[in-house]
MARZADREN-343437 format. One line per field, with one value per residue (C-alpha): x, y, z; residue in one letter. Coordinates in steps of 0.05 Angstrom, whole numbers, plus 5000, padded with zeros to 4 digits. Layout:
N
X <- (X ...)
Y <- (Y ...)
Z <- (Z ...)
r <- (A ...)
***
This chain:
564
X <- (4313 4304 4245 4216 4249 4267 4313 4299 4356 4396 4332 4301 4223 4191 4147 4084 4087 4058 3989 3961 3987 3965 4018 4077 4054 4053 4132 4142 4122 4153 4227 4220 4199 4245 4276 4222 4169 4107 4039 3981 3938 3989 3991 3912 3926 3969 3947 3871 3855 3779 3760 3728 3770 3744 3748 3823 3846 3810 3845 3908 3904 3894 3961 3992 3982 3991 4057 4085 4073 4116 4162 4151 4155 4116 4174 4197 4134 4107 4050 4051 4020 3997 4067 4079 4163 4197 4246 4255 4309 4329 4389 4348 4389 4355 4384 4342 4385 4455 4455 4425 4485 4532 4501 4505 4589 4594 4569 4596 4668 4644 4693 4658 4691 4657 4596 4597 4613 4552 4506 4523 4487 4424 4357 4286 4249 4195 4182 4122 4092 4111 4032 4011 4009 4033 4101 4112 4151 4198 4215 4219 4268 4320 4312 4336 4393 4410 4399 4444 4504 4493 4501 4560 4589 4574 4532 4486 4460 4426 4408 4367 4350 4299 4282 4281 4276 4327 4358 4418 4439 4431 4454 4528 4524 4522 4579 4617 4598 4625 4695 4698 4683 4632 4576 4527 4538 4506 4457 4429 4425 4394 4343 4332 4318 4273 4226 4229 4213 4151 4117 4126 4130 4101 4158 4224 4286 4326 4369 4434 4415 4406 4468 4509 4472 4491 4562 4561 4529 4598 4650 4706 4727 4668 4627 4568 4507 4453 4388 4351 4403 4386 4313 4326 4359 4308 4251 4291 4296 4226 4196 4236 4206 4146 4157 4177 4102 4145 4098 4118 4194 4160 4126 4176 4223 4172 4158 4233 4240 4175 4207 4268 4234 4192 4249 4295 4232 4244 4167 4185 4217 4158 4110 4152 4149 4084 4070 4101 4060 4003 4020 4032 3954 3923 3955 3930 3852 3876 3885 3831 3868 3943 3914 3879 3944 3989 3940 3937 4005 4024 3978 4018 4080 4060 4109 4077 4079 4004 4017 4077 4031 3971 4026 4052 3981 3953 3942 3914 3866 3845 3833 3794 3756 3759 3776 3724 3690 3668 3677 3618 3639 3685 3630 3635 3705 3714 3684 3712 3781 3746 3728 3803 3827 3776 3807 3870 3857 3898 3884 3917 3878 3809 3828 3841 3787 3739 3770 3749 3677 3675 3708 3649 3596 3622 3623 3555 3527 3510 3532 3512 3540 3605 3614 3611 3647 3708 3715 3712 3767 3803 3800 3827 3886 3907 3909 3941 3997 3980 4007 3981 3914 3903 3919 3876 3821 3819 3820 3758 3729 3738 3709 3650 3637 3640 3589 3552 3559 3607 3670 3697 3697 3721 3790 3798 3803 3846 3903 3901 3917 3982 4031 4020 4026 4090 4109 4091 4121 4089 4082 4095 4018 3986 4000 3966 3903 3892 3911 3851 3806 3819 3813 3734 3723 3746 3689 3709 3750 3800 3806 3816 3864 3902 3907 3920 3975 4003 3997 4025 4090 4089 4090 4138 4193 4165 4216 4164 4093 4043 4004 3932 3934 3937 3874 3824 3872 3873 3803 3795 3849 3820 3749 3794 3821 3772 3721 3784 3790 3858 3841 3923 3933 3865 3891 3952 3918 3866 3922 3957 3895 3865 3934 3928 3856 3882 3931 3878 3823 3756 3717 3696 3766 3747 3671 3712 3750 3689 3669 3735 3729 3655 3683 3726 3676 3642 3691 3702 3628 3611 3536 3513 3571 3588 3522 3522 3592 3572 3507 3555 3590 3532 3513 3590 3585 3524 3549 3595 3552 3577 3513 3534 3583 3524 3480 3529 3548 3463 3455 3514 3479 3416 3448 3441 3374 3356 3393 3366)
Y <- (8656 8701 8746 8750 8805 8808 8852 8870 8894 8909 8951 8927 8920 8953 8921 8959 8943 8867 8898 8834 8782 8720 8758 8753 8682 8655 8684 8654 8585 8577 8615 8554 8501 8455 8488 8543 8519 8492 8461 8514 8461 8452 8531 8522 8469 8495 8568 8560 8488 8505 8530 8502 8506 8560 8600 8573 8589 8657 8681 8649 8699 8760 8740 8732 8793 8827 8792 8811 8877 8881 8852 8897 8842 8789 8757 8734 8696 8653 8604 8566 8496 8491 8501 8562 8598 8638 8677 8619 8664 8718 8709 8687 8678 8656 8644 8584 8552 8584 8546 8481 8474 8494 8446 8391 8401 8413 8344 8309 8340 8306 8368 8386 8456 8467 8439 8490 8549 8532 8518 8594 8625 8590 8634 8606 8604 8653 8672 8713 8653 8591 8572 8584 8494 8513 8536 8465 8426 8483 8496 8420 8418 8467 8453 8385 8405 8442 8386 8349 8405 8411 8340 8330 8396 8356 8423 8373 8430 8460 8409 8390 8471 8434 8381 8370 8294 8276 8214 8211 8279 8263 8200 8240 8284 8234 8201 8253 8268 8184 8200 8255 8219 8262 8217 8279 8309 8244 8227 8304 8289 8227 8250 8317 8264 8217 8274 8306 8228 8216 8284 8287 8215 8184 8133 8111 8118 8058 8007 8033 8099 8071 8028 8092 8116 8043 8053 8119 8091 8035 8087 8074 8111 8155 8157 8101 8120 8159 8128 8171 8147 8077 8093 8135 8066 8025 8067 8071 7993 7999 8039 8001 7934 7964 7986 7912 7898 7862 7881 7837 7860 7934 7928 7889 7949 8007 7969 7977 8034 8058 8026 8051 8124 8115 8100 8158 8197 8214 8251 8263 8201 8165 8202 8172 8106 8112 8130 8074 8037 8070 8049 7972 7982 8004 7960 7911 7945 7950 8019 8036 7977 8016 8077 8064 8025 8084 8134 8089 8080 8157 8177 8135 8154 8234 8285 8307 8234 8244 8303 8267 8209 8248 8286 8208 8184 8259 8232 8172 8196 8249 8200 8154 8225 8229 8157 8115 8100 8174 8197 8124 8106 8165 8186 8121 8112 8186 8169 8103 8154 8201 8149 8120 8191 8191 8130 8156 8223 8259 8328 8315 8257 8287 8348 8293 8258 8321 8350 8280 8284 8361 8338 8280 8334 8379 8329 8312 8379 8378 8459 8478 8419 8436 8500 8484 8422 8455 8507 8463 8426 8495 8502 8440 8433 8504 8488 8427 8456 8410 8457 8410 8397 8468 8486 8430 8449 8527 8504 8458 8513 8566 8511 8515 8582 8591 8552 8585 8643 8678 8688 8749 8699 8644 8694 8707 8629 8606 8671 8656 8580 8608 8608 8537 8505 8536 8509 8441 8385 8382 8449 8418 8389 8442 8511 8494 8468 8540 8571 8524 8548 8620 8630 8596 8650 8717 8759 8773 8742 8790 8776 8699 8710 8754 8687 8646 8677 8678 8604 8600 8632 8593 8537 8561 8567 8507 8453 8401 8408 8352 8328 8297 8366 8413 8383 8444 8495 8468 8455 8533 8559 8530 8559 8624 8629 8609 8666 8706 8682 8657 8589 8580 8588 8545 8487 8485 8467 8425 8387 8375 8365 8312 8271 8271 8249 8193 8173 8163 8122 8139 8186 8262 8283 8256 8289 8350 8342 8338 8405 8440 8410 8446 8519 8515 8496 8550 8596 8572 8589 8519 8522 8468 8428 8460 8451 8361 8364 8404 8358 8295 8322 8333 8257 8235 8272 8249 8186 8191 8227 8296 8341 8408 8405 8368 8421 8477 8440 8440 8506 8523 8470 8508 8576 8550 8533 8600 8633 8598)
Z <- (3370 3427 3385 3322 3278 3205 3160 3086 3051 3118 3136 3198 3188 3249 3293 3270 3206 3223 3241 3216 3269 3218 3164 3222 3234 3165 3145 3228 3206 3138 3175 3221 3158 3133 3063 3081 3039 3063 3026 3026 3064 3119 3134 3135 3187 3225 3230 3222 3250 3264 3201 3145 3079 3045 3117 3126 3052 3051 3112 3077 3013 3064 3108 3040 3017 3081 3087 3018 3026 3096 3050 2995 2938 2924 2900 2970 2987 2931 2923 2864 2853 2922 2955 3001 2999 3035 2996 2947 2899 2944 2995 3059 3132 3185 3262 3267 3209 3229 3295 3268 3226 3280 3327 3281 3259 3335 3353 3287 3322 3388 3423 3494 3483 3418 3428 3499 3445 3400 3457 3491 3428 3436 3458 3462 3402 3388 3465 3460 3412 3462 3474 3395 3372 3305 3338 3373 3325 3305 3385 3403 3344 3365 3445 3422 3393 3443 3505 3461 3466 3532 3541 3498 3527 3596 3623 3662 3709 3644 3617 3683 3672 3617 3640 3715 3701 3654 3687 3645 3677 3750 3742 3708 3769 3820 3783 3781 3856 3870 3836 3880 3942 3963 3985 4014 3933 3906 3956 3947 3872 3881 3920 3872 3809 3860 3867 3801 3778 3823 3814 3735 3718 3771 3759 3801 3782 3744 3774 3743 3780 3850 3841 3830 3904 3937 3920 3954 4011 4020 4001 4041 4096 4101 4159 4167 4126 4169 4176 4127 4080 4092 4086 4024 3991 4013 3978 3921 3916 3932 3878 3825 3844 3849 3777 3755 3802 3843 3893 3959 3951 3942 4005 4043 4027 4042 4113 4135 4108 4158 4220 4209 4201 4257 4298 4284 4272 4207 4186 4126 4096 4143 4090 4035 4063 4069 3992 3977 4010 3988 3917 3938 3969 3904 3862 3912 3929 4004 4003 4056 4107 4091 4107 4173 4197 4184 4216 4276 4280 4266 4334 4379 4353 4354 4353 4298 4249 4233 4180 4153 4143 4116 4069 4045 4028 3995 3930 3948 3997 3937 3894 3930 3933 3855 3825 3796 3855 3863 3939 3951 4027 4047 4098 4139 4135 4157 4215 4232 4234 4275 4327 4320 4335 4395 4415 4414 4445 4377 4362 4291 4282 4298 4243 4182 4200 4206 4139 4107 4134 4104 4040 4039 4050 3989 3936 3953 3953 4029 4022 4089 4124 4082 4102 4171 4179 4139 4178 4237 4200 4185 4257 4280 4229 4246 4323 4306 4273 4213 4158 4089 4129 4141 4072 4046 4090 4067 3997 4006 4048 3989 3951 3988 3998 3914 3908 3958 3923 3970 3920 3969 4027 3977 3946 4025 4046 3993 3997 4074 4054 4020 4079 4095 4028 4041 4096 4087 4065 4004 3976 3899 3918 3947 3923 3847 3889 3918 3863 3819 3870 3874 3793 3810 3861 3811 3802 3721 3669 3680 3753 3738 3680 3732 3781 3724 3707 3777 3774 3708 3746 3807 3765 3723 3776 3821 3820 3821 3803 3820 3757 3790 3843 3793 3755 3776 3761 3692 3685 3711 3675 3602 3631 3641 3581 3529 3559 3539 3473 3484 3452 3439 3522 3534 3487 3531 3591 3567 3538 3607 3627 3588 3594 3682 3672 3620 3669 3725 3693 3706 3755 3754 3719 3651 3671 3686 3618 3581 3610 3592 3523 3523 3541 3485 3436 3467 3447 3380 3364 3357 3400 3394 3403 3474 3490 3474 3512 3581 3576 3572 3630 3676 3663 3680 3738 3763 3755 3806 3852 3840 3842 3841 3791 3746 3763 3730 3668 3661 3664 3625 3572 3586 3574 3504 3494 3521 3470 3416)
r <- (X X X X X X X X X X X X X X X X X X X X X X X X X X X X X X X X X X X X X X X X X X X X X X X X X X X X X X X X X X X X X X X X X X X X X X X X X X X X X X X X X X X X X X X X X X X X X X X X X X X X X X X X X X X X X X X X X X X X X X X X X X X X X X X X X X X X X X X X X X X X X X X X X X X X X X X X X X X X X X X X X X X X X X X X X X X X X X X X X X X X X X X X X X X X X X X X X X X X X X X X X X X X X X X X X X X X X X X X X X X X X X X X X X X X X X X X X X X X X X X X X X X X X X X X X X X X X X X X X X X X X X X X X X X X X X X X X X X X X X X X X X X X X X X X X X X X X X X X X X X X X X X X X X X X X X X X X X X X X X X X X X X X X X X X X X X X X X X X X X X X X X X X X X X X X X X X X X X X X X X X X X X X X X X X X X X X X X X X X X X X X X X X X X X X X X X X X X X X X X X X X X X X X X X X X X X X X X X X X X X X X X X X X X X X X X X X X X X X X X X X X X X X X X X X X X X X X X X X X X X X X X X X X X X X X X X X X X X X X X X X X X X X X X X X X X X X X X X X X X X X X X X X X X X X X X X X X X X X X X X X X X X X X X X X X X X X X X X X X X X X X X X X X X X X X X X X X X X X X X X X X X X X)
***
């Protein structure tokens, strides 16, 4: 907890004595093991999982040795009849086991103080070994025990520290908030667990949960609820009929909660309303009808309502991009907006419209007409004041320009695209968009690793990440790190990213998947495997009419045959 370290007869063993990293693994592994003792052929598993048997068990016998010797007896690591211990008649202590045991009397006492006490001495397992798979189970293990002290201790703040959408917690804080009487304290949580449910679930939050928020909207003697508390209710209700498919209440709700937004011109909870509605329209296949209502209605309302609607719909209008249906029709209807923002005389509505026509020309392949339209669109979001358009717009445009061949141009774009990711409305959406494009434009492996990592920060502290934006930075950072070597890092991301692409059926992500998939066969020396996946990919992305990236999962597939 906190590092790995180990003491042999109250002599610390230094840190360069585990020259062979496999050696620290292995005694890592069986520390974290259940009675310390695991079969040979799960260590194979878990430490070697793309080697063949013999590879697996001879690197086994090396760590062995190596390990034995930083522990200067064979005695305290023994394999016999296929079972690997640690220490198995020596006096053995490990943290790992000394706070199990204390979290387990501490909840058996169910005393809030006690369980506060145990919790206190908790650290993060194995920090510089949180990507490696084979440390998964032993982390999960202890990170539930300690949610559950927290919990029991009633530390709700850290427990939300580890899981931003733990229900349970918010839903104690805005009790505790409700016997307080302090309505704002509730309605601030309520919204906090809202978010953190929609961008990391993609879910509501439960009934019980927005009856806690009702009562604090009829407490007694306080003031009479503002409308964006009204509209925050109604979404609420909203979003869990819509989760029941309930989907005429859902939309009934998301309408009045729009009127009333447009009326006390409320942008942002006007983009929430219209998310909502958004949702009701897939489920429905009227998405493309919601849309063009809202956009309408958002350029005679002005005062800036067009971003806050283009913010609501983001996802949507990406996916209809990305979904199934590939980006088939985007041109036309990009241009019925562009007439209806001709009609209208809106500056905003002419930049969405013109960023949709340059998004159209991209996923084609049109390059030249790409480059130009976005930075038309660049252009015209920026004089706008449209701060998720602009930021869109740069990224497509650095989009472009890579594959162009222009990655100086491309780094320059996206960095420029920065400040208004930040100050828009939906920054959770935006900022792991540029960040995917920028790691496309490095020059070297290096360079992208470097952005990678900066990503890997931003999201880190982010308070909300969005799942289906952050695809290309996965897809880019499993590209990254597999030309690395990192496979543990590149395993990580293709693992977030194969679950977003399960959770939006069809369409270039699972094409894009398949590629990732073929970098890290790539990197695991598997030829010809890598080169049967990126050739899979190509002919999922020509599918849905996606030329270039086709084209460079060919020659990546051809890369191979040249080889040979």
């Amino acid at each position: 907890m906190g590092g790995f370290s180990v003491v042999v007869d109250d002599a610390p063993v230094s840190v360069d004595a585990w020259r062979n990293r496999r050696a620290a693994d292995l005694v890592k592994l069986l520390a974290m093991a259940p009675q310390h003792s695991l079969h040979r052929e799960e260590v194979m598993e878990a430490l070697w999982p793309d080697l063949a048997a013999d590879a697996a068990g001879a690197n086994l016998r090396k760590s062995l040795h190596h390990a034995r010797r930083v522990l200067e007896s064979a005695d305290r690591l023994t394999s016999e009849g296929g079972l690997i211990v640690l220490c198995p008649d020596a006096d053995l202590a490990v943290d790992l086991d000394t706070f199990e045991r204390d979290a387990d009397a501490a909840l058996a006492s169910a005393d809030p103080k006690e369980c506060a006490r145990v919790a206190a001495t908790y650290a993060e397992v194995l920090p510089a070994d949180r990507y490696e798979d084979w440390s998964e189970d032993g982390r999960r293990r202890t990170e539930s025990r300690y949610a559950s002290l927290l919990a029991a201790a009633g530390e709700w703040e850290k427990v939300l520290e580890l899981d931003p959408a733990d229900e349970a917690a918010h839903r104690a804080l805005m009790q505790m908030h409700l016997d307080a009487g302090n309505r704002s304290g509730v309605i601030r949580q309520f919204e906090r667990l809202r978010d953190a449910l929609r961008d990391r679930l993609g879910v509501g939050p439960d009934q019980a949960t927005i009856e806690l928020y009702d009562k604090a909207l009829a407490l007694e003697g306080a003031d009479p609820p503002t409308p964006a508390e009204r509209v925050g209710g109604l979404l609420a209700h909203g979003l869990v009929a819509f989760g029941k498919q309930e989907l005429e209440d859902a939309e009934r709700m998301a309408h009045d909660a729009r009127s009333l937004a447009l009326d006390a011109a409320l942008g942002h909870e006007l983009g929430e309303a219209s998310s909502l509605l958004a949702l009701v329209a897939f489920a429905r296949g009227t998405w493309h009808e919601t849309f063009r209502d809202d956009f309408v209605k958002s350029m005679t309302k002005g005062e800036g309502f067009e971003s806050a609607v283009y913010d609501g719909h983001l996802c949507f209008l990406e996916y209809f991009l990305c979904g199934p249906e590939g980006q088939a029709g985007a041109d036309a209807f990009a241009r019925e907006l562009l007439a209806l923002a001709d009609e209208h005389d809106s500056a905003p509505g002419r930049a969405l419209a013109t960023l949709l026509l340059g998004e159209f020309s991209l996923l084609s392949g049109d390059l030249d007409a790409a480059v130009r339209v976005l930075r038309e669109a660049v252009d015209a979001a920026e004089a706008a004041g449209l701060d998720s358009a602009s930021s869109i717009a740069m990224e497509r445009l650095g989009e472009a320009l890579v594959a162009v061949g222009d990655l100086a141009a491309a780094r320059e774009t996206v960095v420029r695209g920065r400040p208004y990711a930040e100050r828009s409305a939906i920054p959770s959406h935006l900022f792991v968009r540029l960040f995917g494009i920028e790691t496309r434009a490095s020059e070297t492996t290096p360079d992208a690793l470097r952005v990678v990592r900066e990503g890997e920060r931003w999201m880190a502290d982010a308070p909300h990440v969005c799942g289906p934006c952050s695809m290309t930075f996965r897809i880019e950072a499993v590209r990254a790190f597999a030309r690395a070597g990192d496979l543990p890092h590149a395993r990580k991301h293709f693992g977030e990213a194969d679950r977003i692409a399960g959770m939006w059926q069809g369409g270039p992500w699972r094409a894009a998947v398949w590629e990732a998939q073929a970098e890290l066969r790539q990197a695991e020396g598997q030829a010809a495997q890598a080169s049967a996946l990126f050739l899979e990919a190509a002919d999922l992305f020509d599918q849905f009419h996606r030329p270039l990236d086709a084209r460079r999962c060919r020659d990546a597939a051809g890369a191979f045959a040249t080889q040979r």
